[in-house]
C-alpha positions in Angstrom: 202.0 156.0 181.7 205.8 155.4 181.4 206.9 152.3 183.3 205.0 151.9 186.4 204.9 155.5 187.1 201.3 157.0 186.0 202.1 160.5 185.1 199.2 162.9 186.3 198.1 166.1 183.9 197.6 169.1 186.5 195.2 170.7 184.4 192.8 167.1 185.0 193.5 167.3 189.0 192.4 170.8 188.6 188.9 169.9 186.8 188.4 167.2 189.5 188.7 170.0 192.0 186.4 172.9 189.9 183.7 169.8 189.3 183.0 169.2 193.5 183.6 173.0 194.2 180.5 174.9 195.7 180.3 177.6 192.5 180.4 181.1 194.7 181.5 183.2 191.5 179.1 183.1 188.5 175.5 183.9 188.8 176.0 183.9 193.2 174.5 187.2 193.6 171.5 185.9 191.3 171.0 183.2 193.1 171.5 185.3 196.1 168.7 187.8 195.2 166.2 185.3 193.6 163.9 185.2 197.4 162.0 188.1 198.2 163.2 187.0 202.3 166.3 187.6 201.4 165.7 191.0 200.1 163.9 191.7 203.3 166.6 190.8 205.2 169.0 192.9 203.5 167.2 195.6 204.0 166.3 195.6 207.8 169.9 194.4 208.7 171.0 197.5 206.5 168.3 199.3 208.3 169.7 198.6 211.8 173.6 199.2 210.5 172.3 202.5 209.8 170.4 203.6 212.6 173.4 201.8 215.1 176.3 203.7 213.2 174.8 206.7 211.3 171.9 207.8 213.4 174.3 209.0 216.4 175.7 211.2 213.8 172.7 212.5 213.1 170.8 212.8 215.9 173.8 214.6 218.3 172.3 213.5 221.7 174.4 211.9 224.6 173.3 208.4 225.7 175.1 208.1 228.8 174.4 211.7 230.1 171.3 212.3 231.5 169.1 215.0 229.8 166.6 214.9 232.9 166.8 214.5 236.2 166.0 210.7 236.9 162.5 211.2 235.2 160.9 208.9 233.3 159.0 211.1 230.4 157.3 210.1 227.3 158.1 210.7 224.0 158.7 214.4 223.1 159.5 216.7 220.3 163.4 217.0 221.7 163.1 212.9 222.7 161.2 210.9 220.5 161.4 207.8 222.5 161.1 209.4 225.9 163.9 209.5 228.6 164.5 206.1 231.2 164.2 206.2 234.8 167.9 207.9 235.3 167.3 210.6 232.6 168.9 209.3 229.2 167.5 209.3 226.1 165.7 206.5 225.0 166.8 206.8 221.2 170.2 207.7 221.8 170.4 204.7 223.7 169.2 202.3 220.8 171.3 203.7 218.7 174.5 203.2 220.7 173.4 200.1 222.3 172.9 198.5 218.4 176.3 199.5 217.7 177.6 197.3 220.6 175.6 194.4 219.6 176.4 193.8 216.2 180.3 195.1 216.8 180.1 191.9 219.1 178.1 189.5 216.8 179.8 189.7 214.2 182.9 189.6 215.6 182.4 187.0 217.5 181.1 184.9 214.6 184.3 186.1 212.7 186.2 184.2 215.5 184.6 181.3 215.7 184.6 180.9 212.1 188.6 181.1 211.9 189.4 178.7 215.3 186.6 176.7 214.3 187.5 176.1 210.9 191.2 175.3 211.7 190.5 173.0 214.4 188.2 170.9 212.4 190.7 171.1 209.4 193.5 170.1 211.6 191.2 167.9 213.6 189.8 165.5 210.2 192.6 165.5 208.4 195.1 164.4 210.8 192.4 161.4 211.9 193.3 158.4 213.7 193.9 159.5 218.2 194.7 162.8 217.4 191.2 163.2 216.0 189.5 161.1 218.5 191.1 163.5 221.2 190.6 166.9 219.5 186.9 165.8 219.1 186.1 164.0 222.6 187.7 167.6 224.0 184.7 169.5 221.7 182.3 167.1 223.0 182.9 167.1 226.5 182.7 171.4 226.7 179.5 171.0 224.5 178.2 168.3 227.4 178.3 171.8 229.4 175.4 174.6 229.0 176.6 176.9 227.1 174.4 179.4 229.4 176.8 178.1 232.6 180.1 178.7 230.6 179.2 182.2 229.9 177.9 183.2 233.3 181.4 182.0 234.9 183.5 183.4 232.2 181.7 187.1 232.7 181.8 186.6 236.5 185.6 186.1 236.6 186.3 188.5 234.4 185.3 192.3 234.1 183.3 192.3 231.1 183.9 194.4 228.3 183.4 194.9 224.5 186.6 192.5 223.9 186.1 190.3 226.3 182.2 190.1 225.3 183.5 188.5 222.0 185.7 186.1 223.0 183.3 184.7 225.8 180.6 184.5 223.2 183.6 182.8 220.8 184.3 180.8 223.3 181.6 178.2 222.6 180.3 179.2 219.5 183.2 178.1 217.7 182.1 174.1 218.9 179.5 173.6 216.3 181.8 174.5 213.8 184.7 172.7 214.3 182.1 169.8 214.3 180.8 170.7 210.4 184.1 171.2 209.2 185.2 167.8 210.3 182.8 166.2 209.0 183.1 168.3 205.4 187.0 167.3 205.7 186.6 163.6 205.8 184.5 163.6 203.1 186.9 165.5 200.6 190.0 164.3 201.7 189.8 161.1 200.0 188.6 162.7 196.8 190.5 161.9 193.7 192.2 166.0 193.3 192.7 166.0 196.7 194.8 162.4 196.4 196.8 163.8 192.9 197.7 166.7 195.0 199.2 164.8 197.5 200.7 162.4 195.0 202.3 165.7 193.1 203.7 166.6 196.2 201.8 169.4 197.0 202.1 170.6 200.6 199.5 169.8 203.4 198.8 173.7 203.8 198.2 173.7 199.9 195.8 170.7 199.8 194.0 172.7 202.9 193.8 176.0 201.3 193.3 175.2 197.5 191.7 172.1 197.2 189.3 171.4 200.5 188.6 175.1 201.8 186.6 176.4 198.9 184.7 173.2 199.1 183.0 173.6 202.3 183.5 177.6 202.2 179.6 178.2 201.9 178.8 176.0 204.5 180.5 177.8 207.2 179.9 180.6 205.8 176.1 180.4 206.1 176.4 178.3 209.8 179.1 181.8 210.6 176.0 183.8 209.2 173.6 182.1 211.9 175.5 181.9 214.3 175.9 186.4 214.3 172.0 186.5 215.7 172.6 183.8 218.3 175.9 186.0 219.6 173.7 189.0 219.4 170.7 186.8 221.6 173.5 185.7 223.6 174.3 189.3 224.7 171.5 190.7 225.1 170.5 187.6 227.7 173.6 188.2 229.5 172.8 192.0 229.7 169.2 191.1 231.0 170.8 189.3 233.5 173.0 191.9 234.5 176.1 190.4 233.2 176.7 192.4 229.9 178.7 195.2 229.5 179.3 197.5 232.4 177.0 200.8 233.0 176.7 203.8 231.4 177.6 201.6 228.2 174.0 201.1 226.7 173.0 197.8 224.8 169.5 196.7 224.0 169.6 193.8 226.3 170.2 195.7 229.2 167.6 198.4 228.3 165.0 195.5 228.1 165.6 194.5 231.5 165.7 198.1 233.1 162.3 198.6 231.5 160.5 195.6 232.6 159.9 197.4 236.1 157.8 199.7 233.6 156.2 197.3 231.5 153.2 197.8 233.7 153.2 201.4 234.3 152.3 202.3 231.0 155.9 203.3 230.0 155.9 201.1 226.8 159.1 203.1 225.3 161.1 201.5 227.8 160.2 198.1 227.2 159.0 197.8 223.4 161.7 199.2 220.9 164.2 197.4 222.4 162.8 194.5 222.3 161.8 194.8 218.8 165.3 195.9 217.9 166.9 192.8 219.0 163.8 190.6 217.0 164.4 192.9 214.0 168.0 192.0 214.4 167.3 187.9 214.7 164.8 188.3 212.1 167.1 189.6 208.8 170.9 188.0 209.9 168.5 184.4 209.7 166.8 186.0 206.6 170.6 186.9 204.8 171.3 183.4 206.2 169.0 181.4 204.3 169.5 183.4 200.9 173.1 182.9 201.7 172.9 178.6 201.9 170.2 178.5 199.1 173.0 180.4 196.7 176.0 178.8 198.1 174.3 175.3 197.6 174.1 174.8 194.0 177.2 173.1 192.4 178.9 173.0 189.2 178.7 169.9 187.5 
């Protein structure tokens, strides 16, 4: 103290921030590890990375040409999945398809997380009507099915792989901006964060060094959920008829193509894509949950 000016130690403001930080360095991946669901999730989402991106390097068949002539034919030496109704090959078409669906999941979570992250930064910590405005706009497009804003956006615009990620973005991105502001109000009047400010330290500084790595892990792990229900989202729209455009395979639209054959015994048209896409929910919620139990503990 000298005067009436309190003189703040840096190295203290620091500790203040270190003691409410979510602790993602030491003993994360132990943490991460410790459930055997977790594990199991590792493993089938590494499964279906490798049979999307490695398999058609493998197995060197075309899954847009046809390798019969509009026959639908059961599983064979030469097509171990059997051939669809136009001729293509059923496990070419997995394959391919996968890569489509998790290219789009995950980078369509990756967008969200960004615009969703910034707008509730920007959104909680400038507060008073700007806030008010920023969040009555989130929750008047989240009064709108989600299911309604999709179908317009791919019916006014050709769909295709880019476009596929930023309509799926496009409301994802909501819930986020939603969990951030609410993480942001409840930091911002924390004691580091207010010897920042009275040190002088620049708004983008407070943001990026001393609230970010606070609520990280949260988005992180809502980011992480939020992949399968881009990767549901897609394969609905496909089933619809309102994914990507033919010959581009994805596992939605295979699903719907082989429901006219669910009945006629042609169960390799209807049944491995199907499980592909639950295989697919099933681990990116499984890598989920290990990811929020690690990224909850705290250093005290």
């Amino acid at each position: 103290m000298k005067g009436d000016t309190m003189i703040i130690n840096p190295s203290f403001m620091e500790e203040m921030h270190i003691e409410g930080q979510t602790d993602i360095r030491p003993g994360f991946m132990k943490r991460f590890w410790r459930a055997r669901t977790t594990k199991l999730g590792v493993v089938l989402l590494a499964a279906l990375v490798l049979f999307s991106f490695v398999g058609p390097l493998i197995y060197r068949h075309s899954a847009t040409l046809p390798h019969v002539l509009n026959t639908v034919s059961g599983p064979t030496a030469k097509f171990p999945m059997g051939t669809d109704s136009l001729g293509h090959n059923v496990l070419s078409q997995l394959m391919v398809g996968g890569q489509s669906s998790l290219e789009v999941g995950f980078a369509s979570a990756l967008v969200s997380m960004i615009f969703g992250t910034i707008y509730g930064m920007v959104a909680g910590i400038a507060g008073g009507w700007t806030d008010t405005v920023m969040m009555r706009i989130v929750d008047i497009i989240l009064a709108i099915p989600s299911i309604f804003i999709l179908l317009f956006l791919n019916a006014v615009f050709k769909p295709n792989l880019l476009l596929m990620i930023f309509v799926l973005a496009s409301t994802a991105w909501l819930g986020v901006s939603r969990l951030v502001r609410a993480e942001v109000l409840s930091i911002k009047n924390m004691l580091y964060v207010e010897a920042a400010n009275a040190l002088g330290a620049n708004i983008w500084r407070v943001m990026a060094r001393y609230m970010l790595p606070n609520f990280l892990g949260t988005v992180v792990v809502a980011s992480t959920l939020g992949i399968a229900d881009s990767i549901l989202a897609m394969a609905g729209l496909s089933f619809l008829g309102l994914g990507l455009p033919p010959p581009a395979p994805n596992w939605g639209g295979m699903l719907a193509d082989g429901m006219n054959y669910m009945f006629q015994n042609a169960w390799w048209l209807v049944y491995p894509a199907g499980l592909c896409i639950l295989l697919s929910q099933v681990s990116i919620n499984l890598v989920g949950d290990g990811l929020r139990d690690a990224l909850e503990t705290r250093e005290r």
